[in-house]
C-alpha positions, -999 to 999 in steps of 0.1 A, spaced: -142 -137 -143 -146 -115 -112 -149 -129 -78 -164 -106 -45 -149 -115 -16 -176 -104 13 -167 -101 48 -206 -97 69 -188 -95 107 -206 -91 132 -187 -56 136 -177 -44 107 -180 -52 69 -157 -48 35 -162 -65 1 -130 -70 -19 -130 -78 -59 -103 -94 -75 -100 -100 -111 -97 -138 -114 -65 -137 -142 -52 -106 -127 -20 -107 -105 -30 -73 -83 -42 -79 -51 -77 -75 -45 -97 -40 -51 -114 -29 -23 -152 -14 -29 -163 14 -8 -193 13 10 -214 43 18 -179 65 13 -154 36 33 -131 5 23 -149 -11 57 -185 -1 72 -203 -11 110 -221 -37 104 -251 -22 114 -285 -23 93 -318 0 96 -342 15 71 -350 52 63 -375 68 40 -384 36 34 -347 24 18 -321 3 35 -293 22 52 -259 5 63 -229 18 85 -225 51 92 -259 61 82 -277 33 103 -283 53 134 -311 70 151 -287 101 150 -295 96 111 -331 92 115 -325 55 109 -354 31 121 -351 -6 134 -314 1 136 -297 -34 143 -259 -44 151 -243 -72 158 -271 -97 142 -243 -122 125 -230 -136 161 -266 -138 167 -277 -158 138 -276 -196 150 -296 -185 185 -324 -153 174 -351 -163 151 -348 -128 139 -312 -122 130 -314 -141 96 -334 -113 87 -314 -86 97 -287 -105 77 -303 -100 49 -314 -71 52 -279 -59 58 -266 -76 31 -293 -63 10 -285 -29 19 -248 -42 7 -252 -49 -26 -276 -15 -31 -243 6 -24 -219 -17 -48 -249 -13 -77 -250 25 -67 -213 31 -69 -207 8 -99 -240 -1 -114 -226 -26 -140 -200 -45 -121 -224 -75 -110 -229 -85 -144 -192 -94 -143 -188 -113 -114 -187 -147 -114 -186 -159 -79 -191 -143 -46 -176 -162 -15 -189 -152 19 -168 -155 51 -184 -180 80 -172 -186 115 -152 -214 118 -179 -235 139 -206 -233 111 -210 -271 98 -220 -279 67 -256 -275 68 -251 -241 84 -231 -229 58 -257 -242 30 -286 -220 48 -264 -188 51 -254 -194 6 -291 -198 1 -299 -162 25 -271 -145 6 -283 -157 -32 -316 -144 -21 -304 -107 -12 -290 -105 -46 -255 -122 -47 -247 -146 -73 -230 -179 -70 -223 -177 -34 -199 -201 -17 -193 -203 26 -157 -203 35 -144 -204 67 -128 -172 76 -97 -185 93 -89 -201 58 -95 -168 41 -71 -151 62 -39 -177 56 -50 -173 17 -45 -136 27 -12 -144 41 -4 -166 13 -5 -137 -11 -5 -104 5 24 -87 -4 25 -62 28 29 -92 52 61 -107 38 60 -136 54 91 -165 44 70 -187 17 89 -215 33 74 -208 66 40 -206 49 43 -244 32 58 -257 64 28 -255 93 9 -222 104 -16 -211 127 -42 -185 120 -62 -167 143 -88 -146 140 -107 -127 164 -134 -107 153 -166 -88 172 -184 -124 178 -158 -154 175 -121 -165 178 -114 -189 150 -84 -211 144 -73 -229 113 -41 -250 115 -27 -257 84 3 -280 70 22 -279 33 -5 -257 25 -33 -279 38 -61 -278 65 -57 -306 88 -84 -329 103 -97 -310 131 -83 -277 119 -113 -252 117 -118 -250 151 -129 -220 179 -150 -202 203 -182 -191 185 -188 -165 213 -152 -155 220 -155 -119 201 -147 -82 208 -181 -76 204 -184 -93 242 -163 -60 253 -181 -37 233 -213 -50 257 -195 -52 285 -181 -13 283 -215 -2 278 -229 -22 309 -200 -8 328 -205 27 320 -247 25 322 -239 11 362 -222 41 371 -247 67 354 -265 84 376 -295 79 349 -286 42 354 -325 29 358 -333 55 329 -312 44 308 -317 4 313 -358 12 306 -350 29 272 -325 1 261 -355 -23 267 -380 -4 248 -359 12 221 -332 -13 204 -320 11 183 -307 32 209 -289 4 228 -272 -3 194 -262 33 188 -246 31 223 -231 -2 218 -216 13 188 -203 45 205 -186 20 231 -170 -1 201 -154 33 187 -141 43 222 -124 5 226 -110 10 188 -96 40 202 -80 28 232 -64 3 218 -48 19 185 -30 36 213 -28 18 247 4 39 261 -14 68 260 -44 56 286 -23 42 309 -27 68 333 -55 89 326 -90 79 309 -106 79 278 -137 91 275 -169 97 252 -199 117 267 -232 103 250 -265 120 246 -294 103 247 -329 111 236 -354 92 242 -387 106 254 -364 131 278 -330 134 277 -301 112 295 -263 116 296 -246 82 296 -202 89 299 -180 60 283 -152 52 301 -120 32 293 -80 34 309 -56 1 319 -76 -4 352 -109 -7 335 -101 -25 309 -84 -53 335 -113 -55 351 -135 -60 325 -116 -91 305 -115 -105 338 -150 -106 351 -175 -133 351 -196 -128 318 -232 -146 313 -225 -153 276 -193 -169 280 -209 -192 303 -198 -174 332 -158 -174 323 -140 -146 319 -128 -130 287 -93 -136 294 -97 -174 306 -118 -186 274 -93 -168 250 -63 -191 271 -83 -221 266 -87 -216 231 -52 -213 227 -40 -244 246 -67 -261 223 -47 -245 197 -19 -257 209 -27 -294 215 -42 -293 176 -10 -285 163 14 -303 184 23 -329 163 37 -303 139 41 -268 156 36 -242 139 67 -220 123 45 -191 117 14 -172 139 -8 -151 116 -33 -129 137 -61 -109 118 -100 -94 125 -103 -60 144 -95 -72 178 -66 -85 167 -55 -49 179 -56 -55 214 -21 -57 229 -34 -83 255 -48 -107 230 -10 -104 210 10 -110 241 -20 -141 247 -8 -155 214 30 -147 215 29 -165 251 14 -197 235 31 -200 207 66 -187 216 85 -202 193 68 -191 161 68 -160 145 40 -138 152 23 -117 120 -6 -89 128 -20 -82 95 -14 -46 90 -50 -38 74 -73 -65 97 -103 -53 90 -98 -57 50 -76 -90 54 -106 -113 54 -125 -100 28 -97 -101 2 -86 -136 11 -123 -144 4 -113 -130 -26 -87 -150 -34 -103 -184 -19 -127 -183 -52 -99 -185 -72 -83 -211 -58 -114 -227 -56 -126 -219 -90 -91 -235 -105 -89 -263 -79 -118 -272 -94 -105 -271 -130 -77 -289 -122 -89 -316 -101 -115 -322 -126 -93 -326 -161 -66 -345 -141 -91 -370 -132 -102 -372 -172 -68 -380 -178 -64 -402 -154 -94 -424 -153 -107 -416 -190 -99 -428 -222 -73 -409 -232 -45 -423 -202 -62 -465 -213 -58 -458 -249 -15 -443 -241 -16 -477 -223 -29 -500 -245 -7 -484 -276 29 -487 -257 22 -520 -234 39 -544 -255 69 -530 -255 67 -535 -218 67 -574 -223 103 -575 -239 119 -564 -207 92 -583 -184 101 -614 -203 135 -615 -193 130 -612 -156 104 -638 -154 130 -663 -173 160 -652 -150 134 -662 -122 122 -694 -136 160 -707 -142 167 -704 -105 134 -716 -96 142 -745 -119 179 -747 -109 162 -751 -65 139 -778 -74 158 -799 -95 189 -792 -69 163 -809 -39 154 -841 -62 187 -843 -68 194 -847 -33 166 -868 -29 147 -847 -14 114 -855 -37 112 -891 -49 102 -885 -84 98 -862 -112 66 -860 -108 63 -845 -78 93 -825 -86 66 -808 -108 48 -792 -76 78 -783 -57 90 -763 -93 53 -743 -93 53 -738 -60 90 -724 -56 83 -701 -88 54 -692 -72 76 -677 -47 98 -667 -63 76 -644 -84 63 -631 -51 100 -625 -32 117 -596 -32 148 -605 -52 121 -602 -83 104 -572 -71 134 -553 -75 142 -569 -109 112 -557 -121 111 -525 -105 137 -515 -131 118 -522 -167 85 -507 -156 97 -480 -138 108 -470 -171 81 -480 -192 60 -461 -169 78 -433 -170 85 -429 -210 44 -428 -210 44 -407 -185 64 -383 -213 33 -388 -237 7 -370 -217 35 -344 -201 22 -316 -231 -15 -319 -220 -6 -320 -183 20 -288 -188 -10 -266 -202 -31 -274 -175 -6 -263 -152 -1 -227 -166 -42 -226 -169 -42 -235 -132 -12 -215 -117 5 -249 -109 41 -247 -116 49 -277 -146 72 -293 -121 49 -302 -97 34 -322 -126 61 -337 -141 48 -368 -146 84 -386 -164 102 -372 -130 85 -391 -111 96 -428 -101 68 -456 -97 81 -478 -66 81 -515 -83 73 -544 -55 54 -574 -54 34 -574 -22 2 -596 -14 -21 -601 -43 -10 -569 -64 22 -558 -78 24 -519 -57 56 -507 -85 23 -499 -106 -5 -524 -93 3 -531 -119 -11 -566 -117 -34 -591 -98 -29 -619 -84 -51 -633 -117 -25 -621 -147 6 -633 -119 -8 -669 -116 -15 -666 -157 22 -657 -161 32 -681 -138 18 -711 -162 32 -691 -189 69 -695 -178 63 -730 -164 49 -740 -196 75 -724 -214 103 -735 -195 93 -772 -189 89 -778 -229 122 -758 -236 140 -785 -216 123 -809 -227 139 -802 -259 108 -802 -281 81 -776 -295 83 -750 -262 65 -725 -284 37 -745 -291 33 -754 -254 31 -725 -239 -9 -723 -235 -9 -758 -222 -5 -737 -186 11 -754 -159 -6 -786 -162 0 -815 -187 34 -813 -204 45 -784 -180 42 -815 -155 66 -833 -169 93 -805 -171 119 -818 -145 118 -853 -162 121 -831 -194 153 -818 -177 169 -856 -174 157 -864 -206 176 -835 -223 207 -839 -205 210 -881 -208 203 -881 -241 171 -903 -241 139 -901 -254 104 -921 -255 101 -931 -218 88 -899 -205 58 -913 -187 77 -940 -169 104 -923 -157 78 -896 -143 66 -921 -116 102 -939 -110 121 -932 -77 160 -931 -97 190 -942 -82 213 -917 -68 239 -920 -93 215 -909 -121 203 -877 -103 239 -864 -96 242 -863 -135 218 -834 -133 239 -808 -118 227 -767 -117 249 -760 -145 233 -786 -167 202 -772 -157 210 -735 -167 227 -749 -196 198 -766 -212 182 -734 -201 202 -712 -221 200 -727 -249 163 -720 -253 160 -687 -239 148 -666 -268 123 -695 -279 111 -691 -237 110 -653 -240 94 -651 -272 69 -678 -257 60 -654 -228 57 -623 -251 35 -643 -272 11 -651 -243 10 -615 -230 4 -604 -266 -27 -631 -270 -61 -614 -263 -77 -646 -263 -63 -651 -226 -77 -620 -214 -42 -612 -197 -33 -582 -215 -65 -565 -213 -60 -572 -179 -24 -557 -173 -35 -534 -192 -67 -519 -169 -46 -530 -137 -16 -501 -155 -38 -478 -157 -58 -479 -129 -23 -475 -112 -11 -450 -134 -43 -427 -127 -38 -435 -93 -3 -417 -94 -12 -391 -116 -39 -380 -87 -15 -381 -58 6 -358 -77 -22 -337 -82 -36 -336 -47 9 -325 -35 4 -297 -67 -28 -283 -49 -8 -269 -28 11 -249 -59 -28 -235 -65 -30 -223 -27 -2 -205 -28 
């Protein structure tokens, strides 16, 4: 598996390949001699030219530069971009003719501001000038996948996973991504789509054609002949390159590039840059920035930056694209961001095009692992761990729910005792309803927390081989899926049980006439196992006058004393430990009565618990996956 990583600027161009298993950084391919070419498109002798070679110097025809940042507004730059990237892939086939059949993916760079749809035009242009598999990424996230790995940068990874800011500033837009534990925020990819070094490139030229003697001259064969306005425009771009790889030197006298141009007589046109000029100019009104200067729309793009990330700032500034050069634009940055570090990519015009690169194979195995997580998680194979080690869940669950029931029964019988409910029979309400409770309270959500915290997590052990493998086939360190690390919160809350949702509020009122069942014929002091599917109706009713009838060692009046209002006297004879006594004595017959409810599939309550744990389970599993993602980007 190969992946091309292509960077189409608007100024220049590279294409980087990396070997998807392999651990070097990304190779880049040379294009017509060079690791990065003008993006600049023409024909001669009826064959596409790029770069160097597409120039009228060259004998190139329908020379064209700078079509990408004209792509969403001229019906005819899509063309050119193809074109272009035609002429692209012609140089790769020439210098390596059977590398294409090895690549797999090729991710193309896109400004920031491209939506969706934009970005599903500009795949289908690429596909059709020969790439295969393309996929649109945003180029600020290319460059912090750049940062992520590139070894030249060394950047503190634990800057990196805390919160960063990349900015890149390229010949047609300034794009920001923000970017926290590794992931793009909502509202991240965000930027100026005409904030772009190109806008100086133009602006140079204007300049310098003003004060030209052969200004009118000049102006009427820029209007005829595009091809020689882009020649010029690209002669102005070299002299700004130069300038700024080494302001210091032009602070006091000029740089300059004398022009010749032949059109149908020949014109001199002088490019001119030092400090003053370059002031002036990215300080001027400009038509294309909506009449703002330069140097204003690049400070309101960074307080936008700015009030993006301000809920987490960032700990690290990554600058990249070709302008990124320009001392004023780094001391811009530095100024808004003061108390991050700052990081210029050292190689800027290569930077995006390998973290294309590298975004396919994050992509490519973010895929991989998002995919076979969720057929773990949601298929067959997490149910089926489930359904074979549930029951031993029941053991353990059966004990809390009879710890529960006794106080439950110990409260209600305490407030008839006190006369507080006139009869038993009423008592039998008060009992459901304060188990009811009970079950619901959190005194019992942390008594269960315990026993399925661990049940949960010795299955969690079961699918920790298959997971592990994954990982390594991923790059996701095993840790970060260490499934029988992890602790499942156990509460009851509302109508599901949030430890594991483990169950709704259909299997807890089931349990609920489980115990009450169980526990009222327990007391009673005759057959509790075979009442336990009776539910909380019918004998369960009669459990508190089960409860005197235990203790007073009487028998056959059941039904009577249900409806009788008893003295006082009698009701003190029923005191808590009575209660819990009488309670004791059946406890294994009241357990074993609730495991053998759980256990019958004729109630439905298993299956039940059952798809609730594992809906839960899967759940849990995918949250861990989406905090290991980060492992993939990094």
């Amino acid at each position: 598996m190969k992946i091309l990583g292509f960077d189409l600027g608007d100024g220049e161009s590279a294409v980087a390949l990396l070997d998807g298993e392999s651990t070097v950084e990304p190779r880049m391919l040379p294009l017509v001699g060079r690791v990065s070419i003008l993006s600049a498109g023409g024909t001669r002798d009826g064959r596409i030219v790029v770069g160097e070679d597409a120039n009228v110097l060259s004998g190139a025809q329908d020379a064209r530069v700078r079509f990408k940042s004209r792509y969403l507004t001229d019906p005819d730059a899509p063309a050119a971009v193809r074109a272009f990237a035609q002429g692209v892939m012609a140089e790769i086939m020439r210098a390596e003719p059977a590398l294409m059949a090895e690549v797999s993916r090729t991710v193309v760079g896109c400004p920031a501001g491209w939506g969706d749809g934009r970005r599903e035009q500009y795949a289908a242009l690429m596909e059709s000038a020969g790439f295969p598999n393309v996929c649109i990424v945003p180029e600020p996230r290319a460059a912090f996948l750049y940062a992520r790995h590139a070894r030249g940068l060394r950047v503190d990874p634990a800057l990196m996973q805390a919160s960063a800011v990349v900015i890149d500033i390229g010949s047609s837009t300034t794009d920001f991504a923000y970017i926290v534990d590794g992931h793009q925020q909502n509202l991240s990819l965000f930027g100026d789509t005409n904030l772009g070094g190109g806008v100086l490139d133009e602006l140079i030229l204007n300049r310098s054609v003003k004060e030209s003697p052969d200004r009118r001259e000049l102006e009427r064969v820029f209007a005829e002949s595009p091809a020689w306005r882009s020649y010029c425009e690209l002669e102005a771009r070299r002299l700004k390159e130069r300038y700024f790889a080494d302001e210091q030197k032009w602070q006091e006298e000029s740089l300059c590039a004398p022009l010749v141009v032949c059109y149908d007589k020949t014109l001199m046109l002088e490019l001119r840059l030092n400090a003053e000029i370059v002031g002036d100019i990215v300080r001027q009104s400009v038509a294309a920035l909506g009449g703002r200067s330069f140097i204003g729309c690049l400070d309101d793009a960074l307080r936008a930056a700015k009030e993006v990330s301000r809920a987490c700032p960032p700990q690290v500034v990554i600058l990249t694209g070709g302008a990124s050069r320009m001392a004023f634009f780094r001391e811009a940055c530095r100024e808004a961001f003061s108390d991050a570090l700052l990081v210029l990519c050292p190689e800027p015009e290569c930077s995006i095009a390998r973290g294309l690169a590298y975004a396919g194979r994050v992509d490519e195995r973010l895929a991989v692992f998002r995919r076979e997580v969720a057929s773990i998680a949601k298929g067959e194979r997490l149910s089926a761990a489930v359904n074979a080690s549930v029951y031993t869940l029941y053991r353990p669950l059966a004990g809390v729910l009879y710890e529960a029931a006794v106080e439950s029964a110990v409260s209600a019988v305490g407030l008839w005792r006190r006369g507080g409910v006139p009869t038993i029979e009423e008592l039998d309400g008060v009992l459901e309803e304060d188990f009811r409770r009970a079950l619901l309270s959190g005194d019992v959500q942390a008594r269960i927390r315990g026993p399925v915290s661990a049940w949960a997590d010795e299955l969690m052990h079961t699918l920790e081989g298959e997971l592990s493998e994954l990982c390594v086939r991923c790059g996701v360190p095993p840790e970060k899926m260490s499934l029988g690390a992890t602790k499942i919160d156990a509460q009851l809350s509302g109508v599901r049980i949030p430890l594991t949702d483990a169950m709704g509020m259909d299997v807890v009122s089931g349990l609920l006439g489980v115990v009450l069942a169980a526990v009222g014929a327990s007391v009673c002091g005759g057959g509790g196992v075979a009442l336990v599917a009776a539910g909380p109706l019918g004998v369960v009713a009669g459990a508190a006058a089960g409860v005197l009838l235990a203790l007073l060692g009487k028998s056959g009046v059941e039904k009577a004393m249900r409806k009788a209002k008893l003295p006082g006297f009698m009701r003190l004879l029923v005191t808590d430990g009575a209660v819990r006594r009488g309670l004791a004595r059946h406890r294994e017959e009241i357990e074993r009565s609730i495991v053998t409810a759980l256990c019958d599939p004729s109630n439905g309550m298993s299956a039940k618990l059952t798809q609730s744990l594992s809906l839960t389970l899967g759940e849990q599993m995918e949250r861990m996956a989406r905090r290991a993602e980060m492992s993939i980007c990094a």
